[in-house]
Biopython code that builds the backbone (N, CA, C, O; Angstrom):
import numpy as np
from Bio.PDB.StructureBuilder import StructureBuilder

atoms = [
    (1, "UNK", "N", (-70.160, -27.454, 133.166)),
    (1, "UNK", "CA", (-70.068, -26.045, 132.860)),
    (1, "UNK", "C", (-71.167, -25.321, 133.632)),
    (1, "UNK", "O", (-72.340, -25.693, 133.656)),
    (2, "UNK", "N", (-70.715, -24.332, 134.215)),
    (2, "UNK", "CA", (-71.794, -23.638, 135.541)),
    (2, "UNK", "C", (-72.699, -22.322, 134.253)),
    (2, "UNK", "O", (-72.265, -21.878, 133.191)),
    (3, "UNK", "N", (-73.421, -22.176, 134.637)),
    (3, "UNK", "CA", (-74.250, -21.146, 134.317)),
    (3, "UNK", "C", (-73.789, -19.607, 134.079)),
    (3, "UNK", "O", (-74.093, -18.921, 133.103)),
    (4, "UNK", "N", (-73.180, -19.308, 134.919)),
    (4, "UNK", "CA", (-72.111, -18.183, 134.779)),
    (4, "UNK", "C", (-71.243, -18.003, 133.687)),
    (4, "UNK", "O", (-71.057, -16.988, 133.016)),
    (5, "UNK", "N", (-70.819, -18.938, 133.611)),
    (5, "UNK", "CA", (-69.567, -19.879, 132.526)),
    (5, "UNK", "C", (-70.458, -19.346, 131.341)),
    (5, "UNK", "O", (-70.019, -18.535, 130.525)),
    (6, "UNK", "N", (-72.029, -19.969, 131.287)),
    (6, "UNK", "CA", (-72.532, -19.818, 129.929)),
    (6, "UNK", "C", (-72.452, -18.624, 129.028)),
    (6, "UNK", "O", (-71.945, -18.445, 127.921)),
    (7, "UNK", "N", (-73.178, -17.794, 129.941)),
    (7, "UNK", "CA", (-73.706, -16.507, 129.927)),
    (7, "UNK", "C", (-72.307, -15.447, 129.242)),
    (7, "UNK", "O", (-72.406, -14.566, 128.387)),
    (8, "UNK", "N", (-71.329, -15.819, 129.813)),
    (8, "UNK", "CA", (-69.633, -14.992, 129.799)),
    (8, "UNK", "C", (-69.859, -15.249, 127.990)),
    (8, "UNK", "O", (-69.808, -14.237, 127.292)),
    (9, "UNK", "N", (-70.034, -16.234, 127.495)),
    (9, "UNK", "CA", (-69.908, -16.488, 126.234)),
    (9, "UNK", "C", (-71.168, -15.830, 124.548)),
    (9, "UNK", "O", (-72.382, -15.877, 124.347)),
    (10, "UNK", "N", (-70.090, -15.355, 123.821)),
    (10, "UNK", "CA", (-70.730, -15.453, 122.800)),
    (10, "UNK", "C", (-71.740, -16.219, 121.976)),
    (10, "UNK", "O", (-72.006, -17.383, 122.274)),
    (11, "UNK", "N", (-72.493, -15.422, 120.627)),
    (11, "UNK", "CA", (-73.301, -16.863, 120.373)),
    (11, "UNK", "C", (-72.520, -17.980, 119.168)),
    (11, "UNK", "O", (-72.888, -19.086, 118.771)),
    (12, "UNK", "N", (-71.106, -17.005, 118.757)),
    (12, "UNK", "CA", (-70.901, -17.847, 118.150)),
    (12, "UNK", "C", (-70.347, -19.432, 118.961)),
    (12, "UNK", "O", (-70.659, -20.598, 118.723)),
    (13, "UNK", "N", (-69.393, -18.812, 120.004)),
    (13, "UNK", "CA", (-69.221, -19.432, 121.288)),
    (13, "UNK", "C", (-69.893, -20.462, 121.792)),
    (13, "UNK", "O", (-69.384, -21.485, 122.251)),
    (14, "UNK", "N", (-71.175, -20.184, 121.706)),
    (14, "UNK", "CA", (-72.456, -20.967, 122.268)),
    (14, "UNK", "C", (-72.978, -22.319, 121.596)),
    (14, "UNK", "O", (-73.437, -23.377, 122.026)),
    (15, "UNK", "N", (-72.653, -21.710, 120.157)),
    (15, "UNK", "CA", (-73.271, -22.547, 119.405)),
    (15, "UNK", "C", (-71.891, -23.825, 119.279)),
    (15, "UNK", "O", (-72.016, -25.005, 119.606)),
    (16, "UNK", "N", (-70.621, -23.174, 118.716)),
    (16, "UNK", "CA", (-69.518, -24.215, 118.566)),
    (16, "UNK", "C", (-69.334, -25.172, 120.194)),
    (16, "UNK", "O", (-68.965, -26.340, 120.315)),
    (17, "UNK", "N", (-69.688, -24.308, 121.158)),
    (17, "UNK", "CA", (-69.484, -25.687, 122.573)),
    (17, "UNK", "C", (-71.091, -26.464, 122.489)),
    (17, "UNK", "O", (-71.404, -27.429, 123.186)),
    (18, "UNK", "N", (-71.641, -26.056, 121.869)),
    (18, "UNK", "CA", (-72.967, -26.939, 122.123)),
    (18, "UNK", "C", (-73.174, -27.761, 121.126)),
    (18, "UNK", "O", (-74.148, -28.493, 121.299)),
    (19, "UNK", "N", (-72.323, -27.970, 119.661)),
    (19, "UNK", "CA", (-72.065, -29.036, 118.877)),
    (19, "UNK", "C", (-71.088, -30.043, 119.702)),
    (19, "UNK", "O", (-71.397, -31.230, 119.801)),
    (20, "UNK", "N", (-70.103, -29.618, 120.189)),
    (20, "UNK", "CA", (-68.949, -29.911, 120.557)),
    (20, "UNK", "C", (-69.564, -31.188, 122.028)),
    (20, "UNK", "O", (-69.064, -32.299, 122.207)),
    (21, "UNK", "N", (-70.584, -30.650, 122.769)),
    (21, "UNK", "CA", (-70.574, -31.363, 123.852)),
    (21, "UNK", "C", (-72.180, -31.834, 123.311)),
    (21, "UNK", "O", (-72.779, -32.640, 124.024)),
    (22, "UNK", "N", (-72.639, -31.486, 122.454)),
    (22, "UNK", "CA", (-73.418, -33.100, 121.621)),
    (22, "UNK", "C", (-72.576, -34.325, 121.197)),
    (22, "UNK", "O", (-73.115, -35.427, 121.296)),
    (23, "UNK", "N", (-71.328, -34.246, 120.741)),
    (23, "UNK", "CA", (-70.595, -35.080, 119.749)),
    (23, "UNK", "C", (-70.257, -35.839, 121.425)),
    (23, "UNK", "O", (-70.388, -37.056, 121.553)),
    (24, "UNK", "N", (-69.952, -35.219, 122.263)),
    (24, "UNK", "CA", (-69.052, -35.446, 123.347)),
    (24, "UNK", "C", (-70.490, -36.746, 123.424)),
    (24, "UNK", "O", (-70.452, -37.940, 123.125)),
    (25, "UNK", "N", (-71.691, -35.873, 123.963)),
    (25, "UNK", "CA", (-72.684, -36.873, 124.577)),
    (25, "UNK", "C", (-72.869, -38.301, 123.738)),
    (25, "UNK", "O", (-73.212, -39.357, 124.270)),
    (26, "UNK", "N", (-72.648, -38.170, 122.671)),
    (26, "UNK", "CA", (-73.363, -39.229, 121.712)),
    (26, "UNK", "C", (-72.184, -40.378, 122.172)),
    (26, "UNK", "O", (-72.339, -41.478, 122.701)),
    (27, "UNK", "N", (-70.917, -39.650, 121.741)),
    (27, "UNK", "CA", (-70.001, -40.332, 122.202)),
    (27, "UNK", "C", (-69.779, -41.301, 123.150)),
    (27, "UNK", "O", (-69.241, -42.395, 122.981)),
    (28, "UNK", "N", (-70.345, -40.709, 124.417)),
    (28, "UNK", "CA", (-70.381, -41.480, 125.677)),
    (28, "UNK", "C", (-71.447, -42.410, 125.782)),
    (28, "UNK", "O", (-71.548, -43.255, 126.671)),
    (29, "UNK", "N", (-72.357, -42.201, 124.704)),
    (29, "UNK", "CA", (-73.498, -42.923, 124.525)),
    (29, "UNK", "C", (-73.232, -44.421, 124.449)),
    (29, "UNK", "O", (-73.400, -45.487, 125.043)),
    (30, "UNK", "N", (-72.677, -43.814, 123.274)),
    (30, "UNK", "CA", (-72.077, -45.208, 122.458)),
    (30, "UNK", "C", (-70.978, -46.160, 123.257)),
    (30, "UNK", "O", (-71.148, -47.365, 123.446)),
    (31, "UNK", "N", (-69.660, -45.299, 123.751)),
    (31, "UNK", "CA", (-69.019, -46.290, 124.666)),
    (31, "UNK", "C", (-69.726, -46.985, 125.859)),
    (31, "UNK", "O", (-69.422, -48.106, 126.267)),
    (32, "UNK", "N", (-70.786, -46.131, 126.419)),
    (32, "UNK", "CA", (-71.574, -47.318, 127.335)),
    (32, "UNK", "C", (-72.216, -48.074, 127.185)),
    (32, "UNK", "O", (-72.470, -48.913, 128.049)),
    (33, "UNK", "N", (-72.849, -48.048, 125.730)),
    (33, "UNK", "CA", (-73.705, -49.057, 124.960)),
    (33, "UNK", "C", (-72.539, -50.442, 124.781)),
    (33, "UNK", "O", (-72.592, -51.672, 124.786)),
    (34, "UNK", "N", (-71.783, -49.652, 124.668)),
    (34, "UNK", "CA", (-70.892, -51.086, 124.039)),
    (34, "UNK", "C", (-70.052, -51.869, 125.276)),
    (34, "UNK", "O", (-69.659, -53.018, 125.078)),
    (35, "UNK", "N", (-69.777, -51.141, 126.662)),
    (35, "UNK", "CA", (-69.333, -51.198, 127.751)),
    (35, "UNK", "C", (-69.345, -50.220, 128.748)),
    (35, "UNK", "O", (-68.695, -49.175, 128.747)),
    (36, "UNK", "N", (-70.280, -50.704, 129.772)),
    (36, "UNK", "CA", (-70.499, -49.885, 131.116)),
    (36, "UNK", "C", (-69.221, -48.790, 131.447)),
    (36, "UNK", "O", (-68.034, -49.033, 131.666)),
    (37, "UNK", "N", (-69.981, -47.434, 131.389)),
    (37, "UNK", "CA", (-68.572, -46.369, 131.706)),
    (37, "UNK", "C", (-68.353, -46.551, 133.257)),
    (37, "UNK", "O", (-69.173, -47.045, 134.031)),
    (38, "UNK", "N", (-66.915, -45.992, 133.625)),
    (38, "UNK", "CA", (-66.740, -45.862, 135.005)),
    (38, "UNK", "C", (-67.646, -45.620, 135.666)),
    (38, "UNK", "O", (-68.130, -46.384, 136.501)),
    (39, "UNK", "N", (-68.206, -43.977, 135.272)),
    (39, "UNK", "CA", (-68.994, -43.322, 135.892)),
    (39, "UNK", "C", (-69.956, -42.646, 134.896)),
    (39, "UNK", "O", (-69.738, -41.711, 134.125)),
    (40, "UNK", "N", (-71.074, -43.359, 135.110)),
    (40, "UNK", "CA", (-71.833, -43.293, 134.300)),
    (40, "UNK", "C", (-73.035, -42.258, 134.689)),
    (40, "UNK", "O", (-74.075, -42.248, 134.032)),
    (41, "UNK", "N", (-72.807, -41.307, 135.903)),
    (41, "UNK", "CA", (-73.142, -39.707, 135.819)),
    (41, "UNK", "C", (-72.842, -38.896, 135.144)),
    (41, "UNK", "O", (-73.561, -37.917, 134.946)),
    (42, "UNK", "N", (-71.462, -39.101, 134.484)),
    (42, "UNK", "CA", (-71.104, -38.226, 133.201)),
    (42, "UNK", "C", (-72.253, -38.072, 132.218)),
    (42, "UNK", "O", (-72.683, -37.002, 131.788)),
    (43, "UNK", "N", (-72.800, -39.602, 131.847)),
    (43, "UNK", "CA", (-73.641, -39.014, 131.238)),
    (43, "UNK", "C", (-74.766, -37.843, 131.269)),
    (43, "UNK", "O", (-75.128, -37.101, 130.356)),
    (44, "UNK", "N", (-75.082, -37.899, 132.256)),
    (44, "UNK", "CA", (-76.057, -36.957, 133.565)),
    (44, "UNK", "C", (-75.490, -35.487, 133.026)),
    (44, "UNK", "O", (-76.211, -34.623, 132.528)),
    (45, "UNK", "N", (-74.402, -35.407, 133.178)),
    (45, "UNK", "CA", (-73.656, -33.949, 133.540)),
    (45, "UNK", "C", (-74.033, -33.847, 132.097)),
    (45, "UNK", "O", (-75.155, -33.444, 131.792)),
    (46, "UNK", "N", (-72.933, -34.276, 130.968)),
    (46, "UNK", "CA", (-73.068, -33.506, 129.579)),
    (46, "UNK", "C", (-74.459, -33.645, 129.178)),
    (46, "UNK", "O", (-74.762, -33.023, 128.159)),
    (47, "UNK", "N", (-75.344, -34.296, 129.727)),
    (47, "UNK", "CA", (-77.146, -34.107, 129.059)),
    (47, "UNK", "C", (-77.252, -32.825, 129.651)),
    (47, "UNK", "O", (-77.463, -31.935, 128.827)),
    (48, "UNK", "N", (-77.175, -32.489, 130.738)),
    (48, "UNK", "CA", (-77.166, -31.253, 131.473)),
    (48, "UNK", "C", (-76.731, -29.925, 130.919)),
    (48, "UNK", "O", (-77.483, -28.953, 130.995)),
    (49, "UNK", "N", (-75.780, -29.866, 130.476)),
    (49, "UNK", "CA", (-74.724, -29.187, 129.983)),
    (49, "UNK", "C", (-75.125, -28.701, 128.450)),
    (49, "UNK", "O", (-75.052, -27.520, 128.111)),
    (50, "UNK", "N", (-75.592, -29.845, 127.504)),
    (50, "UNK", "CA", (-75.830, -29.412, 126.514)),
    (50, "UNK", "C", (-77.709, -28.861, 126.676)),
    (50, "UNK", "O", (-78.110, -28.181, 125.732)),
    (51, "UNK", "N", (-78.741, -29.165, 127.820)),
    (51, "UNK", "CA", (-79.713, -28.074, 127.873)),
    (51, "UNK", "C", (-79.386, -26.648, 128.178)),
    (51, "UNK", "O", (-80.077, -25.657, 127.940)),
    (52, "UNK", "N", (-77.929, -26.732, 128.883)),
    (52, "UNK", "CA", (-77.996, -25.490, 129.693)),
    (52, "UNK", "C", (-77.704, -24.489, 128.204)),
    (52, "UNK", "O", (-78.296, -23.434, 127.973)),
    (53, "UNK", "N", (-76.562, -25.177, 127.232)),
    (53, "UNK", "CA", (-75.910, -24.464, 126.378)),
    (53, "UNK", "C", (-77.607, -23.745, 125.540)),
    (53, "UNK", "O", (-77.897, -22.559, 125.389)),
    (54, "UNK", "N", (-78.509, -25.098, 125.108)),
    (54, "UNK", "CA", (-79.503, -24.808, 124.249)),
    (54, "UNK", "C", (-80.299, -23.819, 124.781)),
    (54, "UNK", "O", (-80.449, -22.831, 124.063)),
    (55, "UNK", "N", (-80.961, -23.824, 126.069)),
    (55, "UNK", "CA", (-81.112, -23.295, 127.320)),
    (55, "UNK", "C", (-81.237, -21.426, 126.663)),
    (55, "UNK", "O", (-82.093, -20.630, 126.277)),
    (56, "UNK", "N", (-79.258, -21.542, 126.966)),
    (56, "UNK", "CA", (-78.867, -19.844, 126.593)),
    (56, "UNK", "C", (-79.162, -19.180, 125.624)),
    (56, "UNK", "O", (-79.448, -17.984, 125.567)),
    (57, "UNK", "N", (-79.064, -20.411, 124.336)),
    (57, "UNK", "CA", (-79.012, -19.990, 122.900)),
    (57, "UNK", "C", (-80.421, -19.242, 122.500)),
    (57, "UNK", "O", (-80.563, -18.120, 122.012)),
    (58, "UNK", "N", (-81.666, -20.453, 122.949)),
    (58, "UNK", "CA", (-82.970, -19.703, 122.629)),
    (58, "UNK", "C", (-83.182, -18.966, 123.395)),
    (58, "UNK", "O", (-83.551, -18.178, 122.525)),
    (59, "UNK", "N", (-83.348, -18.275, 124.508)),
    (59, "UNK", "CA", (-83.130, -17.109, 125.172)),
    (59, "UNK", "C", (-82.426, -15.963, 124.538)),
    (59, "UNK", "O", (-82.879, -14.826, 124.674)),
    (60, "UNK", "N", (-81.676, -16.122, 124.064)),
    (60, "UNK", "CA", (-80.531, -14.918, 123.110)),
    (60, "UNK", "C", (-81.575, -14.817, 121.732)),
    (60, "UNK", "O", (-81.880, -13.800, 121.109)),
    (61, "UNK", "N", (-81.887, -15.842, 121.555)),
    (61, "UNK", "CA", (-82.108, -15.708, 119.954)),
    (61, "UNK", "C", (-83.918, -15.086, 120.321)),
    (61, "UNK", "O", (-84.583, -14.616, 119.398)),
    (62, "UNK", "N", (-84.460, -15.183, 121.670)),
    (62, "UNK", "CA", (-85.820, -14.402, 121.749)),
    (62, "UNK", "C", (-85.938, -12.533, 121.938)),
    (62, "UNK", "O", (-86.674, -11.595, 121.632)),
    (63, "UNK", "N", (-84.322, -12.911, 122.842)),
    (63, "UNK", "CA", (-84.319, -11.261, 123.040)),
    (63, "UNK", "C", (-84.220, -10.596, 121.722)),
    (63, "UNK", "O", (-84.202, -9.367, 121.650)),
]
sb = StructureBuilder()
sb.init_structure("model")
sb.init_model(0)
sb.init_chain("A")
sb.init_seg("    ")
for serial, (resi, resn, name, xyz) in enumerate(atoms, 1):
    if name == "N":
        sb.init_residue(resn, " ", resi, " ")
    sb.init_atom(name, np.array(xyz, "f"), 0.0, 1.0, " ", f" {name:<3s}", serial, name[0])
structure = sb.get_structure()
């Protein structure tokens, strides 16, 4: 999810994709714990993804 992408969004928005792509991360956690993923940059991306979301949120919630 690009930065642009973030920003377009609400906080309720913000907050429901940034549970959503925690569950995602843990998720992937766990299937590689238990067996090496294909591509195991995914993990990379959604760690990414869920700073960028947290990122937006406390920024919103300072202004």
């Amino acid at each position: 999810m690009k930065q642009s992408e973030i920003k377009e969004l609400s906080v309720a928005e913000l907050q429901d994709k940034l549970s959503e792509t925690k569950k995602s991360y843990s998720d992937l956690k766990m299937a590689h714990a238990i067996s090496p993923l294909d591509n195991p940059i995914q993990l990379r991306s959604v760690r990414r993804d869920v700073a960028r979301l947290a990122t937006e949120l406390t920024k919103r919630e300072l202004q």
